[in-house]
Structures are given as C-alpha cells and as structure tokens.
NUVEXMAR-211201 format. One line per field, with one value per residue (C-alpha): x, y, z; residue number from 0. Coordinates in nm, 3 decimals, padded with zeros to 5 digits, always signed. Layout:
! NUVEXMAR-211201
xx	c(X, ...) $
yy	c(Y, ...) $
zz	c(Z, ...) $
nr	c(NUM, ...) $
! end
This chain:
! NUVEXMAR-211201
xx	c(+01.116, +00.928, +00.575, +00.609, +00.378, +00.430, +00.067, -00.226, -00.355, -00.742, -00.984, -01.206, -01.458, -01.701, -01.589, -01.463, -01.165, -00.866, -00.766, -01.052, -01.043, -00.703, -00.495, -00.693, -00.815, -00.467, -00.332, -00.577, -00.523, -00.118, -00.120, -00.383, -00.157, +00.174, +00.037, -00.250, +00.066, +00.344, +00.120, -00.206, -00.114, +00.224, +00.030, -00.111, +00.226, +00.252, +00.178, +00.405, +00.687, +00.676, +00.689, +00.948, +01.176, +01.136, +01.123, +00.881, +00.707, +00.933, +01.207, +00.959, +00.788, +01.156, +01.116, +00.821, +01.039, +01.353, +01.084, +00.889, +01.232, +01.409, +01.122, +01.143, +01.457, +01.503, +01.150, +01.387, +01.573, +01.248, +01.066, +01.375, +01.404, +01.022, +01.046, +01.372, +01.340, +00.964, +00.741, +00.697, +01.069, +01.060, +00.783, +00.899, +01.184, +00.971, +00.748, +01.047, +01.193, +00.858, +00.793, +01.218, +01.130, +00.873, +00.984, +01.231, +01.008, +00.927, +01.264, +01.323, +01.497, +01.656, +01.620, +01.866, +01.752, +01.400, +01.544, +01.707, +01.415, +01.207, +01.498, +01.456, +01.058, +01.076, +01.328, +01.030, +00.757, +00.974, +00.956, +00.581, +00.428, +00.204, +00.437, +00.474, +00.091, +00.021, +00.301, +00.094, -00.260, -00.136, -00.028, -00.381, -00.567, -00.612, -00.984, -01.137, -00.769, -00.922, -01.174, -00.886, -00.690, -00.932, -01.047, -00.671, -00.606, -00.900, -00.647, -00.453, -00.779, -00.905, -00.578, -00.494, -00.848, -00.918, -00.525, -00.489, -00.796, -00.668, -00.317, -00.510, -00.693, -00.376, -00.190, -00.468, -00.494, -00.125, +00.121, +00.268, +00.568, +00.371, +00.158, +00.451, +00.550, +00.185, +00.247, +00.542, +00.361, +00.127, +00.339, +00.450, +00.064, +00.145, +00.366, +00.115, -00.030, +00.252, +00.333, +00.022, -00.188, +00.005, +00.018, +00.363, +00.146, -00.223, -00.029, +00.195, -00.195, -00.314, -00.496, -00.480, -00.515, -00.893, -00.941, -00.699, -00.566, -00.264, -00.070, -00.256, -00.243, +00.102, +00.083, -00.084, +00.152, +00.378, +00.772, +01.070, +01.126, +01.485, +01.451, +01.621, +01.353, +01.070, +01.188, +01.236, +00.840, +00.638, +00.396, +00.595, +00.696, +00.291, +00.205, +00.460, +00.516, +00.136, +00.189, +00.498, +00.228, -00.062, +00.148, +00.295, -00.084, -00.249, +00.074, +00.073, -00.227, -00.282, +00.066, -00.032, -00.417, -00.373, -00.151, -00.372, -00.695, -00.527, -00.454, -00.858, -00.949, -01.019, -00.952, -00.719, -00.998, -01.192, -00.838, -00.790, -01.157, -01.090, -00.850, -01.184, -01.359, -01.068, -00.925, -01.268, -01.403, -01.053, -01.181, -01.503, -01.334, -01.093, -01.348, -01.614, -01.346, -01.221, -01.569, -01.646, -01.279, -01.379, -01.669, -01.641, -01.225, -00.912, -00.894, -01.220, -01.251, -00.894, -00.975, -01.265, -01.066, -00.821, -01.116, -01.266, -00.905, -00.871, -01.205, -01.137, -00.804, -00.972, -01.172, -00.876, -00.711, -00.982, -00.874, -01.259, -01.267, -01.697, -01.550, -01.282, -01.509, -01.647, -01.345, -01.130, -01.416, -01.413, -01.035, -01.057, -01.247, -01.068, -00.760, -00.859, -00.988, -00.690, -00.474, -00.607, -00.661, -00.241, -00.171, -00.415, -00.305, +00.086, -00.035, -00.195, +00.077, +00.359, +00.215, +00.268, +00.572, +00.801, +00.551, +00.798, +01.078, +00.775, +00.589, +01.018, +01.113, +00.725, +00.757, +01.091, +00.879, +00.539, +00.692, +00.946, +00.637, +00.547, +00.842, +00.858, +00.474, +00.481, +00.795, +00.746, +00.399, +00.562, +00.876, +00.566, +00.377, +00.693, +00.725, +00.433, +00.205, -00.017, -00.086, -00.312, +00.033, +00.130, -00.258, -00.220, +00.107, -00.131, -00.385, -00.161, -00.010, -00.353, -00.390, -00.069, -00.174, -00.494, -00.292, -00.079, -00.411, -00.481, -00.220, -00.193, -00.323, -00.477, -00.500, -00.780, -00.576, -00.568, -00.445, -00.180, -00.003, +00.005, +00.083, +00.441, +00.699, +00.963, +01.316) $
yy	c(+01.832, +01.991, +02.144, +02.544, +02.719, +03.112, +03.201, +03.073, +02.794, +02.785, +02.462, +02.418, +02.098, +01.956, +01.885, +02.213, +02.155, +02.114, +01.772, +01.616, +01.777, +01.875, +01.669, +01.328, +01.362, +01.477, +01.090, +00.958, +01.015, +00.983, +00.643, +00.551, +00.602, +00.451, +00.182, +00.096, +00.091, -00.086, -00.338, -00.371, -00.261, -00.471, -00.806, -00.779, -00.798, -01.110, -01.391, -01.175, -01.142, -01.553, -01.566, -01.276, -01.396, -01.771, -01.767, -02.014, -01.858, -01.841, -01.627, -01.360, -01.317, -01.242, -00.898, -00.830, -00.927, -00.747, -00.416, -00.461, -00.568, -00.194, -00.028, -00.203, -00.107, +00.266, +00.325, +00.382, +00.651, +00.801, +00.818, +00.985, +01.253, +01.274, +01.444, +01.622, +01.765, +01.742, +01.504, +01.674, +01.655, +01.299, +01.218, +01.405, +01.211, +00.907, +00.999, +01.061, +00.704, +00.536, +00.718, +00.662, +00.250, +00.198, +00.317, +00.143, -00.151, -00.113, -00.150, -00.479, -00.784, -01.009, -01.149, -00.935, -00.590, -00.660, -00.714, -00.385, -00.219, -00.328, -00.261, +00.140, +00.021, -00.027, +00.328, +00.479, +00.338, +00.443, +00.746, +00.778, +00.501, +00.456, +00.533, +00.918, +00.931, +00.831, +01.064, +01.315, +01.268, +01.187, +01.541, +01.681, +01.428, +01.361, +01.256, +01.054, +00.952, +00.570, +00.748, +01.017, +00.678, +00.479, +00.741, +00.767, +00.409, +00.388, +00.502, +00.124, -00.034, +00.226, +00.170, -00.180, -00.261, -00.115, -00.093, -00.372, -00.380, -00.096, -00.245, -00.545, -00.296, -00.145, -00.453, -00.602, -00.265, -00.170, -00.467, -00.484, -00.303, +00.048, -00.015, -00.010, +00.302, +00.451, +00.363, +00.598, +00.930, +00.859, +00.889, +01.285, +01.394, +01.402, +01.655, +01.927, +01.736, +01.735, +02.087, +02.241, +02.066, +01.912, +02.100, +01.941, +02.063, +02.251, +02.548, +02.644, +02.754, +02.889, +02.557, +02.280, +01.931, +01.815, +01.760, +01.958, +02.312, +02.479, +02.288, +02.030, +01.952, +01.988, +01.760, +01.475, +01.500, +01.315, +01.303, +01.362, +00.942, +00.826, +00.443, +00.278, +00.404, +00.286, -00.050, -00.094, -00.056, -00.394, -00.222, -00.231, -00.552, -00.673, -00.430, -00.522, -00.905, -00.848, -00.644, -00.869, -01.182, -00.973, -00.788, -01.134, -01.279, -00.984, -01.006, -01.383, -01.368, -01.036, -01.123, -01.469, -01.369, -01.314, -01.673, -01.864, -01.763, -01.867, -02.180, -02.216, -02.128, -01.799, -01.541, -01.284, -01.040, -01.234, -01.226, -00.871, -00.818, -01.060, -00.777, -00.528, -00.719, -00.780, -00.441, -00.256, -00.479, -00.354, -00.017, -00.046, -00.253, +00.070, +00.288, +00.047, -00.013, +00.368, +00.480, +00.134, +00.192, +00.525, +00.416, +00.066, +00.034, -00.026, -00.360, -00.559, -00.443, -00.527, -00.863, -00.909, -00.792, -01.025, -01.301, -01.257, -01.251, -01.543, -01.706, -01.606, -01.763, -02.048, -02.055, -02.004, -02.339, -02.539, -02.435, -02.412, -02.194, -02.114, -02.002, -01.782, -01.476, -01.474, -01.551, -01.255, -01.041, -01.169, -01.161, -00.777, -00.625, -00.833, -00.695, -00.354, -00.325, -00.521, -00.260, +00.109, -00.031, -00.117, +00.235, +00.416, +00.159, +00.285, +00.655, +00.585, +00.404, +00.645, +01.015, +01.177, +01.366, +01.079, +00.927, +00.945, +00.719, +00.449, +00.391, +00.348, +00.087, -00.073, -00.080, -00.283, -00.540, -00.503, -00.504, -00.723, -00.985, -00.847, -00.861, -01.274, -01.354, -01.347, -01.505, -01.776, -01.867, -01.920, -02.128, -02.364, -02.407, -02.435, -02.692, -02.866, -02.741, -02.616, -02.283, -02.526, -02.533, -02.185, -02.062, -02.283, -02.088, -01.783, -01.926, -02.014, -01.674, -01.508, -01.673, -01.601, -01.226, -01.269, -01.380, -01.117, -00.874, -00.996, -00.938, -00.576, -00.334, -00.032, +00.330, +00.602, +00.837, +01.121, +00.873, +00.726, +00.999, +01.181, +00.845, +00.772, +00.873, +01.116, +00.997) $
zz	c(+01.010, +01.295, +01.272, +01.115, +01.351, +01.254, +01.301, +01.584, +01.384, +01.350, +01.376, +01.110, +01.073, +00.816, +00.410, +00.349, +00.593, +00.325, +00.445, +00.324, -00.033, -00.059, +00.097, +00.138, -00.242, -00.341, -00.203, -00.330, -00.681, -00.596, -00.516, -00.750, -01.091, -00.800, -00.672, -00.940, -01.178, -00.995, -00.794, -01.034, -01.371, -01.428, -01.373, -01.724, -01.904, -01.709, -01.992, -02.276, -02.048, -02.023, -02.398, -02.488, -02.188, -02.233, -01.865, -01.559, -01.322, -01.074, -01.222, -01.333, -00.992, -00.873, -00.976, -00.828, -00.495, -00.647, -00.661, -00.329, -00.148, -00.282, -00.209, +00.163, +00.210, +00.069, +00.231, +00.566, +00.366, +00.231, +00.536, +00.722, +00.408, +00.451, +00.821, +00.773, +00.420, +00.341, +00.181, -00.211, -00.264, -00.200, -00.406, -00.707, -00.721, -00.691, -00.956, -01.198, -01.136, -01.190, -01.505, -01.621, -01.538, -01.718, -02.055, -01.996, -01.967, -02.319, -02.459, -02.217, -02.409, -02.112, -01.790, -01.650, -01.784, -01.629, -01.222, -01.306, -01.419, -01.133, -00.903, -01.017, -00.993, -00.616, -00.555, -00.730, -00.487, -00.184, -00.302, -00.424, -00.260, +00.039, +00.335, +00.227, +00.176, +00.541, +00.688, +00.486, +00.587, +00.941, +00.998, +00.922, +01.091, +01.484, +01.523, +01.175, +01.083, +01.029, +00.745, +00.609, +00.560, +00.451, +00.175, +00.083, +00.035, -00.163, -00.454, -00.436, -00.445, -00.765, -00.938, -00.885, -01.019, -01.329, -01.438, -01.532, -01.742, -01.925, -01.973, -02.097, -02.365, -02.451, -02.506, -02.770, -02.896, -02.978, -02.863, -02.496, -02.529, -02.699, -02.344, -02.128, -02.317, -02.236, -01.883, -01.829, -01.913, -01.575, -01.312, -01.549, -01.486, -01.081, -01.024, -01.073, -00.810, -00.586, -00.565, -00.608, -00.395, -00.147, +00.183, +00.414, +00.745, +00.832, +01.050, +00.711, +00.520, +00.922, +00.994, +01.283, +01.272, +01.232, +01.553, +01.755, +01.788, +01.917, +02.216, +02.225, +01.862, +01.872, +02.185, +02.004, +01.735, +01.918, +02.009, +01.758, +01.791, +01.632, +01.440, +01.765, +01.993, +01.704, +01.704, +02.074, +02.113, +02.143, +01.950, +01.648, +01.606, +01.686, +01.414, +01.196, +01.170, +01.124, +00.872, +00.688, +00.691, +00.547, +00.275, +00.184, +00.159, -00.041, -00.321, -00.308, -00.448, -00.677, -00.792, -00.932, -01.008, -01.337, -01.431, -01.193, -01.342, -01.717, -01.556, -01.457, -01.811, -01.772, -02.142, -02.106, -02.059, -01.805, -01.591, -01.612, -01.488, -01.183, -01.034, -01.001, -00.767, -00.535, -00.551, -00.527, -00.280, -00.125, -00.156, -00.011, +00.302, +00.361, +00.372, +00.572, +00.844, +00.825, +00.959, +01.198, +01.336, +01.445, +01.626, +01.746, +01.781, +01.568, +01.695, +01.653, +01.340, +01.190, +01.342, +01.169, +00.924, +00.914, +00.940, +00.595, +00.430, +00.631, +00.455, +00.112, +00.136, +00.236, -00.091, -00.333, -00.182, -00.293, -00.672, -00.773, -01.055, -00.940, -00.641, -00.732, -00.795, -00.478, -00.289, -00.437, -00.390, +00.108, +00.030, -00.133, +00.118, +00.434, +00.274, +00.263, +00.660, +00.727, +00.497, +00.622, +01.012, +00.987, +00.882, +01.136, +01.458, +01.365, +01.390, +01.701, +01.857, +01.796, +01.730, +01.375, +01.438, +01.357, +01.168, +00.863, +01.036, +01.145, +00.803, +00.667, +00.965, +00.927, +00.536, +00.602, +00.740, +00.541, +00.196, +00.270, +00.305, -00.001, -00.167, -00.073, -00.143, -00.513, -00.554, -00.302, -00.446, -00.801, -00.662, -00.489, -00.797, -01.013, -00.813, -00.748, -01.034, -00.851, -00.665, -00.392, -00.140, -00.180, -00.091, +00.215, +00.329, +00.271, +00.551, +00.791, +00.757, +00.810, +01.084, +01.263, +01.198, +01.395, +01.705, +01.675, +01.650, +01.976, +02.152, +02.078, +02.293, +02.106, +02.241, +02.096, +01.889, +02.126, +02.443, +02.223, +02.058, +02.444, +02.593, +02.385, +02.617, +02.465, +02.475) $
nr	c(0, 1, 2, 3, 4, 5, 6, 7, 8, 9, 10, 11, 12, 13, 14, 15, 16, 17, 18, 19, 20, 21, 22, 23, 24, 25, 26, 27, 28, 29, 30, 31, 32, 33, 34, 35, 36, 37, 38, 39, 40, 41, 42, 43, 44, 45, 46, 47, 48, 49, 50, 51, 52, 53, 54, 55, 56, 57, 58, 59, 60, 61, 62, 63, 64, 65, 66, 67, 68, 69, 70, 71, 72, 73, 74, 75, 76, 77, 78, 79, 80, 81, 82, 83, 84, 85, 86, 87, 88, 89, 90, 91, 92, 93, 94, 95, 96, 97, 98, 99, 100, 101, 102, 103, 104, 105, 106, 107, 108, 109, 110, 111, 112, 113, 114, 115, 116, 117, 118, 119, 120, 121, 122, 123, 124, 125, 126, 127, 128, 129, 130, 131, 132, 133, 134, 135, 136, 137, 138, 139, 140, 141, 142, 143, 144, 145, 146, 147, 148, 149, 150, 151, 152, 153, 154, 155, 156, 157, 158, 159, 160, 161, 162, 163, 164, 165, 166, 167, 168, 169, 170, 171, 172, 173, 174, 175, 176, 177, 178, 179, 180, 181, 182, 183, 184, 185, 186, 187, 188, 189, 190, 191, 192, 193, 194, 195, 196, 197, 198, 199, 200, 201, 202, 203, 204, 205, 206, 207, 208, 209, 210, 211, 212, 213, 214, 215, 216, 217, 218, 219, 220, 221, 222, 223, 224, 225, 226, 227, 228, 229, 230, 231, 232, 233, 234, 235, 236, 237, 238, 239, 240, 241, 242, 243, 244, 245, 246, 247, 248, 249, 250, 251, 252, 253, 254, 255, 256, 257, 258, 259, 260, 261, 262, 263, 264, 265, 266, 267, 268, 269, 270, 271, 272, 273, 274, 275, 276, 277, 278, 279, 280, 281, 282, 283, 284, 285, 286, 287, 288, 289, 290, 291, 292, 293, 294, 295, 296, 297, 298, 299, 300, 301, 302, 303, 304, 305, 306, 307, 308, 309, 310, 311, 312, 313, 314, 315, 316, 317, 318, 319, 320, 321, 322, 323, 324, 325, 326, 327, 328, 329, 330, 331, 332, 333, 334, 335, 336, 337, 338, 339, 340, 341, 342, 343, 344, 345, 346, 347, 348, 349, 350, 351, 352, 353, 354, 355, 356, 357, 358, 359, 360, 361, 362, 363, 364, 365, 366, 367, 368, 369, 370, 371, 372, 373, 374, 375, 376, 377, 378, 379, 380, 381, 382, 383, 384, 385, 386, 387, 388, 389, 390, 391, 392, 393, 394, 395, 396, 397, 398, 399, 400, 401, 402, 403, 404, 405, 406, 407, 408, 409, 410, 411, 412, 413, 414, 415, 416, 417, 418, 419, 420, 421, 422) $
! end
C-alpha cells in the first residue's frame, strides 16, 4: 500500500507530534494486552495444565512452538496484507482470534484441543503481534526510530511482567479455567484502540515523518521491495539468524521460568513475581538502547546488548537459586536492547515502504527460534532432569549472535533507507 499524499505534508517536532502520543502510545498498549497475554500471561497456567492434562514438560511446551511456529509462518501473509490492505484490518482480525482462543482455553480437556487452541493463538499474534506494530511506528518515524521503538516495545516488557502475576491472582482467586475466561475479554478492549487511534500513515492527518518532509521523506521511505529481493540481501540473513538465536534464548527461558523456579523451591507467587524483573528490566533495556542507539550507533549497543544476555545466561546454568534474581533481571534488560535494536537495524536496512513484507520474512526466522526454544529446553530437561544443558544451548546461541553482530554493517537511518537500491 503506497504512501496517500493528497495534501503538502507538514513537519512537526517535540511531544505533541502524534507519533509519539498517538501512534507510539497506541502500540504500546496493543502489544501490551498481545504479547503480555500470549508470551507472559499463559506461563502461569503452566503447573494446572500438567495436572488437568497428565502431561511432562515436553509435550506442553509443544504448543508454545505450535503458537510461535503459526504465528512465524502466517506473519508472511500478515505483513504482505499489512502494505497492500492496511495495518487496522489486520489487527482486528488478530485481536478477534486471540480473544476466540482463549475462551476457548477455558473449556480445554485434552492434549489435542490445547495444540489447536494455540495453533488459532499464534494466527492471532500474526495478526496483532509485534511485526504490525513496527510497520506502524516505522512509517512515522525517520530520525528517533530506535526511541519510537524502544517506547513501543516497552508494551512486551509491561505485559509479559505483571501478567502473569495477575493470572497468578486470578487463578487462586477463582480457579484457572474462570482466569482463562477473564483473559479473553482483553484482547475485546483494543479495537477502540485500533480504529480510533491508529493512523496507517502521517500524510493521511497532513503530517510527515518525524524527521522528514515531502520528497525526501518519501525518499527515505524506501523502495516497493517484493520477499525475493528481501531475502537476497546479506543484511537479512545477519539480522535474522541473529534474530532466530535470540528469540530462541529469550523463550527458552521465560517459557520455562515459571517450572524452573518451582523446581528451585520457589511458591507459586514468588514464580509469578520472577517474570517482573526480567520483563521490566526488558523494558528499561528498550528504552536505554532506543536513546544510546540514537546517539552512539545501532551496532555497539546491540552488542553490548547481546553481552549482558550473554552473562545472565551464564548465571542461570549454574542452577543457583541466589542467583536467579539477578540473572533474569542482566538477561531482561540484554534482551530488551537486543529486542528494539533488531527491529530498528531492519528499518534501517531496507526503508519502511516494504517494511510490512521484512518484519513477515524476519518473523519467519525470529519466531521460528522462538517457536523451538521452549520446546527444545523441555525435551533437554525431560531428559536429563535438569534445565543446566538446555541453558548451555542458550549461551552458545548468544554467542553465535554476537558474531553475527559483527559482521553486519549498519547504515544511519537516513543513508540506509536512500542507499537500498530499487529493483
């Protein structure tokens, strides 16, 4: 879907431009009831699925890949629908399949009927997860895109955090079923959201990009790319077997939180409250390497980045349960540099035109290492009974990222969306 320009577009700077509190507030709050449900919040039903399923470990973390792996795969369609049809249509469909799931979550009696449910799970987050959100805030931002992005992802961190906490609150309260129930009204309260707020591009309210105006921010917007050009960049496949490692790491790990902490003798409550330090400290990394990005480079920061996951990681191998608090908490905030830095590099690389088609071929990668972490991570410690070897997959992973980090050459945003050569 090309750029509407039917009137000059004006520049305006500062807070009151309406990316900042439309459109990067807007995301926020999207992905923090999407992602804080589907990624955060289902980890507390964890322990009762065990018991109502009579299942291991292993064959409930296979929905979690069954989800991440749909939403992988139908991201492609999503992010295509995104640029040709517009953004709010996709996400209301999302929104309605996330909502439809998990009620039916709360009616779930076998194995079977749960990999469907989190099949439907993962269309919804294709839909109205994080790929449409950066398309979004993409378009309105040229110059700060790495703090736009990093105040947007912020929402993941907020959700994934204190979700589960409330989950955890609903389930002693009422019983874990009734909470699922709860859970479906959530995603309901966004489509006010979606259509009210939600802007597809600055030029359709008379705006530019922050940052640019006129030709040249239609310049730095980038060329209409097709998904065989995408993937024929070096680029990409630096930025996303990075990405596929990382996304595998971060849900290794929040994905098993919850039963690994239970196995360290932590109360349900105590496990619940471990996912607010990693997930705010997740936060506060997005938007710490938002504003450092802008000023010192994508790249040195997403390296160090990628160093403190590396050294949390580190921790969580030695299966000390004093140090789990603190190494969640250099894991979190690693994670989220490592998370909105991914996201901003990919805008830079290939202009926000096509931006649509890159976050769907990307997600193909990046949740597909999501999709494998959990699951992988619970065959190892079905296996071994212990989570010690799949943490050190998790390392070595981390650091294969780094190297991959290094190797990629990053442009300023203005250079690389004029640099990509149309085809």
């Amino acid at each position: 879907m090309s750029d509407p320009v039917n009137v000059a577009p004006r520049a305006q700077h500062g807070w009151r431009y309406y990316g900042w509190w439309g459109v990067v507030l807007a995301s926020l709050l999207f992905i923090f009831v999407t992602n804080g449900l589907t990624i955060g919040g289902i980890q507390a039903f964890d322990p009762h699925l065990l018991a109502a399923l009579q299942i291991e470990r292993a064959p409930l973390k296979l929905g979690d890949t069954i989800q991440l792996g749909t939403a992988a795969i139908f991201t492609l369609l999503t992010g295509w629908a995104a640029d040709r049809i517009g953004v709010r249509p996709v996400m209301t469909v999302g929104v309605l399949l996330l909502s439809a799931s998990f009620y039916g979550f709360s009616h779930v009696e076998t194995v079977g009927g749960l990999y469907a449910l989190r099949f439907v799970m993962g269309l919804g987050l294709a839909g109205a997860g994080l790929a449409v959100c950066v398309v979004i805030v993409s378009r309105w931002f040229i110059s700060r895109r790495g703090l736009a992005l990093g105040l947007m992802l912020a929402g993941t961190s907020l959700g994934s955090g204190l979700l589960p906490i409330v989950f955890t609150r609903l389930i002693e309260a009422h019983d874990w079923r009734q909470a699922a129930a709860y859970g479906a009204i959530a995603p309901l309260l966004l489509l006010p959201i979606i259509w009210l707020a939600f802007k597809e591009w600055p030029a359709r309210i008379g705006l530019a990009p922050y940052g640019g105006a006129g030709a040249h921010a239609a310049s730095l917007a980038g060329p209409d790319l097709s998904y065989q050009d995408i993937v024929s960049r070096r680029e990409f496949w630096l930025i996303g077997a990075s990405a596929f490692a990382t996304f595998y790491s971060i849900l290794a790990v929040s994905n098993n939180l919850f039963l690994h902490s239970k196995d360290l003798g932590f109360a349900p409550e105590a496990s619940a409250a471990l996912f607010v330090p990693l997930f705010i400290m997740g936060l506060i990394g997005k938007v710490v390497s938002g504003v450092l990005s802008d000023i010192f480079g994508r790249k040195r920061v997403w390296i160090l980045s990628l160093a403190l996951m590396l050294a949390g990681a580190l921790m969580l191998v030695t299966l000390q349960k004093s140090l789990v608090l603190f190494a969640i908490a250099v894991f979190g905030f690693g994670w989220g540099g490592n998370y909105s830095l991914l996201q901003a590099i990919a805008a830079d690389a290939f202009g926000s035109r096509a931006l649509g088609r890159v976050m769907g071929a990307l997600t193909v990668l990046d949740a597909g290492g999501g999709a494998l972490g959990p699951w992988v991570t619970s065959l190892l410690y079905d296996r071994y009974g212990s989570y010690a070897p799949g943490f050190t997959l998790v390392c070595g992973l981390i650091v294969v990222s780094i190297l991959l980090a290094l190797a990629l050459r990053v442009r300023s945003p203005e250079r690389a969306a004029t640099a990509v050569p149309a085809t």
